[in-house]
N, CA and C atoms as a LAMMPS dump frame, in Angstrom:
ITEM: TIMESTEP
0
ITEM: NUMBER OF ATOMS
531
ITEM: BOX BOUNDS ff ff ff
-5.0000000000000000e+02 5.0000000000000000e+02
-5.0000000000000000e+02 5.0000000000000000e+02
-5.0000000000000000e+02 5.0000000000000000e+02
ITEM: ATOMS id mol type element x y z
1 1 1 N -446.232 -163.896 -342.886
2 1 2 C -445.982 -162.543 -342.455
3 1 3 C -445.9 -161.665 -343.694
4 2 1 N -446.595 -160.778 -343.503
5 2 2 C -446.697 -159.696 -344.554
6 2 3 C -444.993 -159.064 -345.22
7 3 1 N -444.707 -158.962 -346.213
8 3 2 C -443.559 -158.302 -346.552
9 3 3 C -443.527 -156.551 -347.123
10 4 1 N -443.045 -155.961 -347.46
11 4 2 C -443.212 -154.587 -348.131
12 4 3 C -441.819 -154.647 -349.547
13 5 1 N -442.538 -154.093 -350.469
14 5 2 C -442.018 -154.298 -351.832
15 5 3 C -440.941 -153.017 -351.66
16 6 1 N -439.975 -153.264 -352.722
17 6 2 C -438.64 -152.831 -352.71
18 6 3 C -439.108 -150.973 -352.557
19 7 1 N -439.67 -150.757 -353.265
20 7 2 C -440.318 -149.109 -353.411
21 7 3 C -441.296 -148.852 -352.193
22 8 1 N -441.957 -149.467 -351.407
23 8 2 C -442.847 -149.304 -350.333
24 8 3 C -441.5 -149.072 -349.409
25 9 1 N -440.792 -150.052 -349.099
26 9 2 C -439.512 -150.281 -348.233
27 9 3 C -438.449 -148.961 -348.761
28 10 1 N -438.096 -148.516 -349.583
29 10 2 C -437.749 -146.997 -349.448
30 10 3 C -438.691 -145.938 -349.27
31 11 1 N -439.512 -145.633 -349.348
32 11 2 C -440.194 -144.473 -348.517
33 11 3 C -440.782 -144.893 -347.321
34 12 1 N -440.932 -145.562 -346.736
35 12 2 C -441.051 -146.155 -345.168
36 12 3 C -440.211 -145.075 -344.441
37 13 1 N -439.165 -145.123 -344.514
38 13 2 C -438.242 -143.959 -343.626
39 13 3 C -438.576 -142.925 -343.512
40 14 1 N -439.312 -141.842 -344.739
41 14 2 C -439.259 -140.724 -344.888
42 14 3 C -440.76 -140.792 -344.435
43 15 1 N -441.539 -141.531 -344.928
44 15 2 C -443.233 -141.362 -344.517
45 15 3 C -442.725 -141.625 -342.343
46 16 1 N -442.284 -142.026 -341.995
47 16 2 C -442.178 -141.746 -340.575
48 16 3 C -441.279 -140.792 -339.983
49 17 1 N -440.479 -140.549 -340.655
50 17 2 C -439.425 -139.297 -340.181
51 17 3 C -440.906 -137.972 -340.31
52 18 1 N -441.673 -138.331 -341.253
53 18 2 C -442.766 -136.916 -341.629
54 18 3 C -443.778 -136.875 -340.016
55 19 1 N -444.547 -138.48 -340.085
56 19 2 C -445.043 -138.373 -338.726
57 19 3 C -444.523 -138.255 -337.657
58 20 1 N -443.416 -138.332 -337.63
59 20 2 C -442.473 -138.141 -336.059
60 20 3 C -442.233 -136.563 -335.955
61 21 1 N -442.05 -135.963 -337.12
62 21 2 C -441.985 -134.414 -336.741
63 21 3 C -443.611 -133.671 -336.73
64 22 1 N -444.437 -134.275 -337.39
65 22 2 C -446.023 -133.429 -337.072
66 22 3 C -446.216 -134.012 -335.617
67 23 1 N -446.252 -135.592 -334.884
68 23 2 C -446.574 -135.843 -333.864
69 23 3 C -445.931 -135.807 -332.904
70 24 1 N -444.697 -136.205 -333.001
71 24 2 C -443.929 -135.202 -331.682
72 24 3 C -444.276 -133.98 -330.724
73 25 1 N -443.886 -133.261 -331.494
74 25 2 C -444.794 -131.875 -330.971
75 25 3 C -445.455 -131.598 -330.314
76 26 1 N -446.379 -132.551 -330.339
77 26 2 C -448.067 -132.524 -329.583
78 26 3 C -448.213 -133.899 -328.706
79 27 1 N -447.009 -134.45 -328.858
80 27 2 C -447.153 -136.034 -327.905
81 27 3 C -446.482 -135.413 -326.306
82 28 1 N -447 -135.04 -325.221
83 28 2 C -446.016 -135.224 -323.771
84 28 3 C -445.265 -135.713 -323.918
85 29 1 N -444.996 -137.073 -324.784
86 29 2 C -443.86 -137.613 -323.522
87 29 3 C -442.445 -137.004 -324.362
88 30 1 N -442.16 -136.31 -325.378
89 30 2 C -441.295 -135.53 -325.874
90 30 3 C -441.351 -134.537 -324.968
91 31 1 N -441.578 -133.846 -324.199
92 31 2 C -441.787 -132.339 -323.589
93 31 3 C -440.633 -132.601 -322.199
94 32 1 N -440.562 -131.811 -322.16
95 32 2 C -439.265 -131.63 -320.741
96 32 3 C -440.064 -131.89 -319.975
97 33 1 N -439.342 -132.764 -318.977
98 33 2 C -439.246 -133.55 -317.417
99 33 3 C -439.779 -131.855 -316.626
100 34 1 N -440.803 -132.342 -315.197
101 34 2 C -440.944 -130.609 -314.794
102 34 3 C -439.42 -130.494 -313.902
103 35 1 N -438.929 -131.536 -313.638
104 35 2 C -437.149 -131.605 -313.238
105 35 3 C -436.636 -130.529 -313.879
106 36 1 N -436.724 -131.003 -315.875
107 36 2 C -435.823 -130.059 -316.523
108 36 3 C -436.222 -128.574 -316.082
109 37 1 N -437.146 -128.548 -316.001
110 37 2 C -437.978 -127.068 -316.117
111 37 3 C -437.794 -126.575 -314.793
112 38 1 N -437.897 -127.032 -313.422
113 38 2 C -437.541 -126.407 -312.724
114 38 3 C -435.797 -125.965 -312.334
115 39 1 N -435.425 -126.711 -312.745
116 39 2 C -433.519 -126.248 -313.51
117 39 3 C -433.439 -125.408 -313.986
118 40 1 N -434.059 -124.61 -314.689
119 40 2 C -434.075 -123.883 -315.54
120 40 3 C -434.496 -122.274 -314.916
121 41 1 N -435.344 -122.755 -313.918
122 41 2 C -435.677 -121.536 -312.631
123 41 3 C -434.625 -121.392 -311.965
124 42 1 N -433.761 -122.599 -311.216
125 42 2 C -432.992 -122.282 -310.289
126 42 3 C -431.974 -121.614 -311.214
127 43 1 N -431.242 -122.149 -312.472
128 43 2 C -429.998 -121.342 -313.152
129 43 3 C -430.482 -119.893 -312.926
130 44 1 N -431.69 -119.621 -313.274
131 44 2 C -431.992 -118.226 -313.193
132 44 3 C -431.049 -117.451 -311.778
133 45 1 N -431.785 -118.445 -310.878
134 45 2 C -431.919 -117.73 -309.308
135 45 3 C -430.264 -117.858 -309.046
136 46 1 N -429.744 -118.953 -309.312
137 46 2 C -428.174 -119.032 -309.377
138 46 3 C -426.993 -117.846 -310.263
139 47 1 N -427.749 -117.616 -311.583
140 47 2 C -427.355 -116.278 -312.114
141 47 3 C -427.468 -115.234 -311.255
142 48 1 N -428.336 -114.754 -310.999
143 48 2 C -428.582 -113.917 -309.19
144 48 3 C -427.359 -113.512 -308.572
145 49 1 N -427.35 -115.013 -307.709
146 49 2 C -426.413 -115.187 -306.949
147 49 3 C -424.804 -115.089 -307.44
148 50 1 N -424.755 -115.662 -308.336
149 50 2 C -422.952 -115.319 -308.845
150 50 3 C -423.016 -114.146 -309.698
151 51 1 N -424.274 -112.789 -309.806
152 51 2 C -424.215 -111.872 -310.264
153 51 3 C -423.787 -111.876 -312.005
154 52 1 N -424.088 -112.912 -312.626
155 52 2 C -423.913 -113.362 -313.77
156 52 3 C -424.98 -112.764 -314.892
157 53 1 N -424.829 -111.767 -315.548
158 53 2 C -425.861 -111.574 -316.408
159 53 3 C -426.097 -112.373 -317.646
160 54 1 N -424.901 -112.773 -317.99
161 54 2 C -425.029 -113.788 -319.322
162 54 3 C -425.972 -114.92 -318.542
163 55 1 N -425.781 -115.81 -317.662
164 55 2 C -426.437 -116.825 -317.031
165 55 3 C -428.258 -116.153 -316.89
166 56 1 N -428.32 -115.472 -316.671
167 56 2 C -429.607 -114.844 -316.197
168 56 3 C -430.507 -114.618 -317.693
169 57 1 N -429.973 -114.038 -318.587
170 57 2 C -430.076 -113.894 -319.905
171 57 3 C -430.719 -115.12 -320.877
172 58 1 N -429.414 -115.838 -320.219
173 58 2 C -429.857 -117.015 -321.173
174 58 3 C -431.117 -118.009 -320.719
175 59 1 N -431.468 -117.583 -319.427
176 59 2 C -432.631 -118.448 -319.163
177 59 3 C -434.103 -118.079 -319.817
178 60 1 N -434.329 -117.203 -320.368
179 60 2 C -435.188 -116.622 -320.682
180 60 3 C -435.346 -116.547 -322.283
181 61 1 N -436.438 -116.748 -323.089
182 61 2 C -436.795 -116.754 -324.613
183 61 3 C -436.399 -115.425 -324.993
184 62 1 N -436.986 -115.071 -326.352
185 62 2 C -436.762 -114.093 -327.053
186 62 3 C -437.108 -113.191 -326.96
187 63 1 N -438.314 -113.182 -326.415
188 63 2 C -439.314 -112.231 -325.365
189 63 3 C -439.524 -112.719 -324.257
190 64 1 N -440.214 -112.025 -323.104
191 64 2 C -440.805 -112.653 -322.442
192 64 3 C -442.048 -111.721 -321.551
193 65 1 N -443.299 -112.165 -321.069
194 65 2 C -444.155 -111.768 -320.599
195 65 3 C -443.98 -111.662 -319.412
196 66 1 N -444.06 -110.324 -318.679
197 66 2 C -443.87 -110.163 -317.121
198 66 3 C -445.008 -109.306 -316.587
199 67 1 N -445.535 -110.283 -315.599
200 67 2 C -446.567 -109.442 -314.81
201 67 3 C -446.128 -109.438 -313.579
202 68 1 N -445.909 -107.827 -313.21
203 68 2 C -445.679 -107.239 -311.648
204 68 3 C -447.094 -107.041 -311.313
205 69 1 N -447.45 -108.049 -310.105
206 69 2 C -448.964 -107.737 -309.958
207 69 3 C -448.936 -106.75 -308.557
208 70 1 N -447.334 -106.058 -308.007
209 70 2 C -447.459 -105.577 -306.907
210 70 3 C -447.198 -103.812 -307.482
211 71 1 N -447.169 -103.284 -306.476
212 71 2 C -447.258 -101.58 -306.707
213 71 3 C -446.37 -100.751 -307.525
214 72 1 N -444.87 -101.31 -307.486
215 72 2 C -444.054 -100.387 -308.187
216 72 3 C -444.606 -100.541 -309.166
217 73 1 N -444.144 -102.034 -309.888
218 73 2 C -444.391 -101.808 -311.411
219 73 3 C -445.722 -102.764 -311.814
220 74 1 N -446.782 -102.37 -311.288
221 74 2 C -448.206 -102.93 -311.602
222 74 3 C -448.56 -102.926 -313.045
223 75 1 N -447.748 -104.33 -313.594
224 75 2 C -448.107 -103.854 -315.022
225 75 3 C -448.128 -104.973 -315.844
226 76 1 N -448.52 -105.317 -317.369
227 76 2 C -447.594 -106.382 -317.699
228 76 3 C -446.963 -105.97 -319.081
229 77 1 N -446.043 -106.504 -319.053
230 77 2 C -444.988 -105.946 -320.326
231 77 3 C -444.352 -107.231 -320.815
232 78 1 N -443.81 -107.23 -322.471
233 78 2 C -443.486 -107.816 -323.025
234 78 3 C -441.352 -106.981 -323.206
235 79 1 N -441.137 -108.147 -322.491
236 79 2 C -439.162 -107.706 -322.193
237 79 3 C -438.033 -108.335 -323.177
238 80 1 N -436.897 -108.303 -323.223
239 80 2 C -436.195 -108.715 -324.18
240 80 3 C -435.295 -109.478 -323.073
241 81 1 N -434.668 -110.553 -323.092
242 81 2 C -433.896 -111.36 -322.067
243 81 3 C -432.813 -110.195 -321.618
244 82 1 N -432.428 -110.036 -322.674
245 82 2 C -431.171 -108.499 -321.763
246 82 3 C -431.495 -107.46 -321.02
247 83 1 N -433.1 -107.098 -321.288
248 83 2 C -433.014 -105.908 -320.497
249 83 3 C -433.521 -106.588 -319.136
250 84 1 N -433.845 -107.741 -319.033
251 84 2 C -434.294 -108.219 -318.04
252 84 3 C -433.064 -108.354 -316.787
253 85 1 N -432.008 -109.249 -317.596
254 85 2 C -430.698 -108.972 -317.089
255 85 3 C -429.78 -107.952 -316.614
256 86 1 N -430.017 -106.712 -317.636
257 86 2 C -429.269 -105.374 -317.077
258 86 3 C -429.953 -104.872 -315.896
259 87 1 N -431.816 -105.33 -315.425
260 87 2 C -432.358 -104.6 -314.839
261 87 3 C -431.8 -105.157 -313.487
262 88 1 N -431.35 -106.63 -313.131
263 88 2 C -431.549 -107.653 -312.409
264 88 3 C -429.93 -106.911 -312.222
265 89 1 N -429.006 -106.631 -312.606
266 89 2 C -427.685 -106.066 -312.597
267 89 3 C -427.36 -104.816 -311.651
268 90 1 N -429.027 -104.314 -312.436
269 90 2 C -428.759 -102.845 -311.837
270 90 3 C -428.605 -103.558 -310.314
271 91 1 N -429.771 -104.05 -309.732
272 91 2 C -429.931 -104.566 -308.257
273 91 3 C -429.071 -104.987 -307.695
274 92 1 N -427.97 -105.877 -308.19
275 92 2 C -426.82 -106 -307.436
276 92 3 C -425.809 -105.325 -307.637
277 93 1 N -426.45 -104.219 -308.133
278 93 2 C -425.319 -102.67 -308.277
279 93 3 C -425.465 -102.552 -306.732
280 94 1 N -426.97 -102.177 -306.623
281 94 2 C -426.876 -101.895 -305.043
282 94 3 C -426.846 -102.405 -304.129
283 95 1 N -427.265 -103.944 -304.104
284 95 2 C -427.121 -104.529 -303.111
285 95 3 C -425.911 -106.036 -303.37
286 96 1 N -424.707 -105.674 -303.622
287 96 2 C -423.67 -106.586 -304.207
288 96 3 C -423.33 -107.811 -302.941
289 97 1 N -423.618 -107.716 -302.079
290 97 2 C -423.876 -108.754 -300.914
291 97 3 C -425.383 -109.647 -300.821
292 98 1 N -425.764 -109.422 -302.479
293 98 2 C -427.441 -110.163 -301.917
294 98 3 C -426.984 -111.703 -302.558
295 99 1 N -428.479 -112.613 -301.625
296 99 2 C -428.054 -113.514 -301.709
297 99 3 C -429.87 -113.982 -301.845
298 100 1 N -430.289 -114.473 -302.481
299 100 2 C -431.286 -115.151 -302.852
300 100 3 C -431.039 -116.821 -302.624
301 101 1 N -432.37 -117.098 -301.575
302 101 2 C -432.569 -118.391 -301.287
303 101 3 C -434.157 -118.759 -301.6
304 102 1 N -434.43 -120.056 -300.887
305 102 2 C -435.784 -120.019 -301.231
306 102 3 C -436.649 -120.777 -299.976
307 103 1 N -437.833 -120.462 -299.381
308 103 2 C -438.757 -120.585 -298.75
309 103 3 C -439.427 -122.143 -299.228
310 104 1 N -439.602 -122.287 -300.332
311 104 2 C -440.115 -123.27 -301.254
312 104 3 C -439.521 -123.328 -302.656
313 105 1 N -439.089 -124.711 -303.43
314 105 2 C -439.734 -123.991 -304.86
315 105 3 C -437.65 -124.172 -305.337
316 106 1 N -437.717 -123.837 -306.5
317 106 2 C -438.985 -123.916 -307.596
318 106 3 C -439.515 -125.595 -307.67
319 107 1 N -440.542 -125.473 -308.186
320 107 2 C -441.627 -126.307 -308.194
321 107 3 C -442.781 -126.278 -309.263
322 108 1 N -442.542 -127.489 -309.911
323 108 2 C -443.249 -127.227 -311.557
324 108 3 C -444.495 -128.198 -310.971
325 109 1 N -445.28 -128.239 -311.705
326 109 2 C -446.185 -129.13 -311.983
327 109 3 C -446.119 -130.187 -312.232
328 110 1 N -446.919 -131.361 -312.414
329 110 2 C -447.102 -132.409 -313.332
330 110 3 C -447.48 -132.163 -314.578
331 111 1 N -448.34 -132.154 -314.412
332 111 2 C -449.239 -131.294 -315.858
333 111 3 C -449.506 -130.124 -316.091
334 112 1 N -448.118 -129.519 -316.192
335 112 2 C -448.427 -127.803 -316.212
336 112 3 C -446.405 -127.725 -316.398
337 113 1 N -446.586 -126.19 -317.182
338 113 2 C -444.986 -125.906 -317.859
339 113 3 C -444.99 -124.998 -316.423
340 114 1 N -445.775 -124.724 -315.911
341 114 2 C -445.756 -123.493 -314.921
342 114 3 C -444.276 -123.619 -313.462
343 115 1 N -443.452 -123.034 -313.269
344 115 2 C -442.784 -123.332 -312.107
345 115 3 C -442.889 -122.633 -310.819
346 116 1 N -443.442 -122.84 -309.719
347 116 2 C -443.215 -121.593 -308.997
348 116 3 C -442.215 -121.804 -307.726
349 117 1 N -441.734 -120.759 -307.467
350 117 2 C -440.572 -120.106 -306.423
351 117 3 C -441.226 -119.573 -305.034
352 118 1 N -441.135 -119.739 -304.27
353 118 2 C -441.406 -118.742 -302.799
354 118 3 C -440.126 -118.609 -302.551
355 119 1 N -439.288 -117.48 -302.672
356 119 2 C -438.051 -117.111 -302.269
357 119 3 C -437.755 -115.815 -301.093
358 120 1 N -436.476 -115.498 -301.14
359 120 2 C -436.333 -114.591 -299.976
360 120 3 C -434.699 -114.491 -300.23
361 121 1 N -434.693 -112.813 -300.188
362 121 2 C -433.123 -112.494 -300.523
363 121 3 C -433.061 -111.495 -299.737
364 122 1 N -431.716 -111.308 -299.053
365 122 2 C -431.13 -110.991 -298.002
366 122 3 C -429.704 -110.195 -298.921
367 123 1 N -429.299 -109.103 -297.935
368 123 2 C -427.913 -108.71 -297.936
369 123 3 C -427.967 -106.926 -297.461
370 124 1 N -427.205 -106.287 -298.092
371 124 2 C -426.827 -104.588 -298.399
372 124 3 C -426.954 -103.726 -299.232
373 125 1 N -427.601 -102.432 -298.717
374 125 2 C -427.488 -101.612 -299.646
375 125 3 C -426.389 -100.558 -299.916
376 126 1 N -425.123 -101.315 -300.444
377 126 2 C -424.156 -100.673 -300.128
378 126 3 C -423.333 -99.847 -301.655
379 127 1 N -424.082 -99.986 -302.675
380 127 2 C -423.542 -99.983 -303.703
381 127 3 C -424.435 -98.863 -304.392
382 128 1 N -423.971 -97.951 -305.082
383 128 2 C -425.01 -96.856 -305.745
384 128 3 C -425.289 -97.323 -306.946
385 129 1 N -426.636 -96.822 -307.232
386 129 2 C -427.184 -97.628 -308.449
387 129 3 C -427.942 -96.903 -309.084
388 130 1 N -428.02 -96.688 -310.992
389 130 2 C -429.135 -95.694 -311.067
390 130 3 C -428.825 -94.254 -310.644
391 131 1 N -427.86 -93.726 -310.101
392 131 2 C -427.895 -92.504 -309.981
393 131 3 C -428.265 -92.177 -308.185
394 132 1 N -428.848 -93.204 -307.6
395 132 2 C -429.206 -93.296 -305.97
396 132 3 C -427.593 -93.765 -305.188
397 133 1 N -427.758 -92.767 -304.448
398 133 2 C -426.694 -92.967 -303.438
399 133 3 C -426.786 -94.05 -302.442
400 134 1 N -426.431 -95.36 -302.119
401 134 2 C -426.59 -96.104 -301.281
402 134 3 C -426.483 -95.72 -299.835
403 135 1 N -427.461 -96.386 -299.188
404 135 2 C -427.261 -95.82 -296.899
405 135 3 C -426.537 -96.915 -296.295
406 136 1 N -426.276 -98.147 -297.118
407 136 2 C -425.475 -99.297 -295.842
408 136 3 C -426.552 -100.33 -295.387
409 137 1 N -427.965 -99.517 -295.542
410 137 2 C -429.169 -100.295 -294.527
411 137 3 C -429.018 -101.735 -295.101
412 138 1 N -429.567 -102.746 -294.055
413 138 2 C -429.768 -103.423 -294.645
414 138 3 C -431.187 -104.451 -295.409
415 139 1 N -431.123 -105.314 -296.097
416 139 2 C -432.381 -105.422 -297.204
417 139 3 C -432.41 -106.57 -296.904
418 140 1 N -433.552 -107.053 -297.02
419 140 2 C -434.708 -108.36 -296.912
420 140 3 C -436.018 -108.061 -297.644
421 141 1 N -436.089 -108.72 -298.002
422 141 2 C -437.455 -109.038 -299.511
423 141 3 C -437.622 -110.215 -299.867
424 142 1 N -438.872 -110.824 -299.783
425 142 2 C -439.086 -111.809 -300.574
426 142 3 C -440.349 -111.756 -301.149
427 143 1 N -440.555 -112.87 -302.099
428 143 2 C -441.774 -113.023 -302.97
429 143 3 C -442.004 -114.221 -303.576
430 144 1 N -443.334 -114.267 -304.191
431 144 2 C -443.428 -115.952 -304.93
432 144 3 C -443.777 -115.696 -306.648
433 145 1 N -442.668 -116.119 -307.209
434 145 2 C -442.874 -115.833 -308.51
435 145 3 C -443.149 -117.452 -309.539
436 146 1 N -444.327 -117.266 -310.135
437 146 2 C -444.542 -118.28 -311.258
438 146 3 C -443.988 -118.011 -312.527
439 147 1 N -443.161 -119.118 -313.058
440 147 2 C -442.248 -119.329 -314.636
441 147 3 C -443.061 -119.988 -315.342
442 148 1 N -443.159 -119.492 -316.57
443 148 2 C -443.65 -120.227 -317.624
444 148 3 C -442.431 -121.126 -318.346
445 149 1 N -442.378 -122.18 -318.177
446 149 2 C -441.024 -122.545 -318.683
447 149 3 C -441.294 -123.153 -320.241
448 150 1 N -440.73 -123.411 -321.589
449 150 2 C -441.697 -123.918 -322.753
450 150 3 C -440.837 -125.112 -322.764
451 151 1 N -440.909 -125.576 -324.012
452 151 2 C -440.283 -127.042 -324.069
453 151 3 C -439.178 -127.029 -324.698
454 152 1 N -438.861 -125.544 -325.089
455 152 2 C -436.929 -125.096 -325.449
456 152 3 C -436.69 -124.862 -324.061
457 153 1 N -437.29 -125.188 -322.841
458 153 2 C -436.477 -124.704 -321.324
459 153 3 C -436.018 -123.23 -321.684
460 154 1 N -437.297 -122.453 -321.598
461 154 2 C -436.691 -120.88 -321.711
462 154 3 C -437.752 -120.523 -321.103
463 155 1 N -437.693 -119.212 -320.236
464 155 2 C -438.469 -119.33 -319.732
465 155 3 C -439.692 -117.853 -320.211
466 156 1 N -440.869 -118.14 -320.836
467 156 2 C -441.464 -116.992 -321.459
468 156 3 C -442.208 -116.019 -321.017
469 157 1 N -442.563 -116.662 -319.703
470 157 2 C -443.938 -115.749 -319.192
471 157 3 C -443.2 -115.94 -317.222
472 158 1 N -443.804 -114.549 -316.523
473 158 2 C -443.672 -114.759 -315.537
474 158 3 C -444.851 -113.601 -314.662
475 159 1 N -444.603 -114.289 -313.387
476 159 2 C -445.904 -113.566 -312.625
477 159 3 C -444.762 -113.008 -311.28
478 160 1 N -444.898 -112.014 -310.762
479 160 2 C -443.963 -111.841 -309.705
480 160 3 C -444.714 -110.955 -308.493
481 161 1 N -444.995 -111.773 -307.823
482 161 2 C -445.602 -110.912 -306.306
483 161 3 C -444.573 -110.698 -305.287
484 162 1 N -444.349 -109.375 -304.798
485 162 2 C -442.911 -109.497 -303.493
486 162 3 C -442.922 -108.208 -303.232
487 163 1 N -442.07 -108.442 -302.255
488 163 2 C -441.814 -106.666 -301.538
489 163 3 C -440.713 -105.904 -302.197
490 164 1 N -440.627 -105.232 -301.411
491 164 2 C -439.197 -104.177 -302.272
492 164 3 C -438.107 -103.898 -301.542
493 165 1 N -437.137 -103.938 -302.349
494 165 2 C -436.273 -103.113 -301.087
495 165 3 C -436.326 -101.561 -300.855
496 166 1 N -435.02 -100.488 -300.312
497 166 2 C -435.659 -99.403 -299.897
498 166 3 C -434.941 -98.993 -301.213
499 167 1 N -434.43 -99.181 -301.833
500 167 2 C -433.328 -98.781 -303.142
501 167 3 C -434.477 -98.85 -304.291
502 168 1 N -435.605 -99.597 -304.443
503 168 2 C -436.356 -99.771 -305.526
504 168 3 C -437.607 -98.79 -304.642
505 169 1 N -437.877 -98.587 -303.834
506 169 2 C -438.466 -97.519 -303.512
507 169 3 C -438.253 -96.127 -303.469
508 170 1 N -437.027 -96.067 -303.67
509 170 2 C -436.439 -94.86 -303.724
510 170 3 C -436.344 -94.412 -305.717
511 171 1 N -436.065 -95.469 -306.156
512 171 2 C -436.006 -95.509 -307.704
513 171 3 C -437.435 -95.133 -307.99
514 172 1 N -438.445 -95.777 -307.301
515 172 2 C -439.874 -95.543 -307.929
516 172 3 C -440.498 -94.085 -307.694
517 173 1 N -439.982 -94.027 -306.548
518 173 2 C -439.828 -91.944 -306.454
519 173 3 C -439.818 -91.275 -307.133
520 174 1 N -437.971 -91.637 -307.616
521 174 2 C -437.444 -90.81 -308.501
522 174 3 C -438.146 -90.979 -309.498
523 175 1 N -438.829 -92.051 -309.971
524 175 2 C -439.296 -91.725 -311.88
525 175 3 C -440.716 -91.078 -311.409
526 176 1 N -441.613 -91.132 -310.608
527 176 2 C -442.828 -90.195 -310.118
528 176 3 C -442.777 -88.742 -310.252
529 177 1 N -441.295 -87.836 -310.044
530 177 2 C -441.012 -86.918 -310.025
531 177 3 C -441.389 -86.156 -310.963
């Protein structure tokens, strides 16, 4: 059996500690479970629900890519995790009885970071928000949104198709004005 000399046998460690950090990286089976990754959707949707902005915040990278592919905000923009959170805040300014469930989902791939949601949130518009006076009515909306989740479980990119409530229709008014 082959042996390795006293000086081969100290850099052995460091010559593989070098390939374990270039090949890692690029090997799957280091990469998050789509388990982890869809965890990482629901904390979102669970921030939501216990109206938690730090929780909501933290699911999300340093940026992140958002495409509204529906009418209000038909757009795509590059967001900062907080304002994503204050925006998600404002909403249960007005509707502080909502409750987000899900239709399907989340649901990652095999071979794909991608997660997607078919959800549906329910409650009141009882809370003024933005400067809009709340009516009491009540709100139902849902939509199916795809997460880009990466392999820090943050989530960078998202796609969001859904309806509105009458409070974000009324907001989209007001900035038309």
């Amino acid at each position: 059996m082959p042996t390795l000399s006293n000086s081969a046998a100290l850099f052995l460690p460091l010559v593989l500690a070098v390939l374990a950090a270039t090949i890692a990286p690029r090997c799957k089976a280091f990469s998050p479970t789509p388990a982890q990754r869809e965890n990482v959707v629901r904390q979102y949707f669970d921030g939501v629900n216990k109206k938690d902005r730090d929780q909501i915040a933290a699911c999300f990278s340093e940026t992140a890519q958002i495409r509204d592919v529906c009418s209000i905000n038909a757009s795509e923009r590059t967001v900062k995790p907080d304002d994503l959170a204050n925006r998600c805040m404002e909403f249960v300014e007005a509707h502080p009885d909502c409750v987000v469930d899900f239709h399907y989902g989340p649901t990652c791939g095999i071979d794909s970071n991608w997660v997607v949601a078919h959800w549906y949130e329910t409650g009141h518009w009882t809370g003024d928000s933005r400067g809009i006076k709340a009516t009491g009515n009540p709100m139902e909306v849902e939509g199916q949104t795809r997460f880009l989740v990466n392999d820090d479980l943050k989530i960078t990119e998202f796609v969001v198709t859904r309806t509105f409530t009458e409070w974000e229709e009324t907001l989209q008014k007001n900035r038309s004005k």
